[in-house]
C-alpha positions, 0 to 999 in steps of 0.5 A: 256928357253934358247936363240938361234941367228939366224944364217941368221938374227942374231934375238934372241929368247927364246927357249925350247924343250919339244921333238924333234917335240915340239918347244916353241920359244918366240920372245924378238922383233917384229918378222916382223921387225927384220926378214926379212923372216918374214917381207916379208909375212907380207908385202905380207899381212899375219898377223904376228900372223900367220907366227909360223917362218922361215926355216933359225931360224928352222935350227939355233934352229936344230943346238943349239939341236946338238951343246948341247945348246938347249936340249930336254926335257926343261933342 
């Protein structure tokens, strides 16, 4: 897993790409505390379980796949 920033929030997380549809990212804090996108739902009354990210880390996690510091296929 490699480490991607947020380029919103500055959040990091532990990511790997297993193919272009297939993202595993693992949180190194509580998401709803230190995304605000996240913490927004979660103070709307979903359960931080349930919200799987935001579009601003979605698009960070894009740029590191194009920039060659993620890549796909878990390496």
């Amino acid at each position: 897993m490699r480490a991607v920033e947020c380029g919103t929030c500055g959040n990091q997380v532990l990511c790997e790409k297993f193919s272009p549809a297939h993202t595993q990212v693992q949180w190194t804090d509580e998401a709803a505390e230190v995304c605000p996108r996240i913490r927004e739902k979660v103070a709307a009354g979903v359960l931080s379980a349930r919200v799987r990210s935001c579009g601003e880390l979605r698009d960070s996690i894009d740029a590191a796949v194009a920039l060659g510091l993620l890549e796909v296929g878990g390496a």
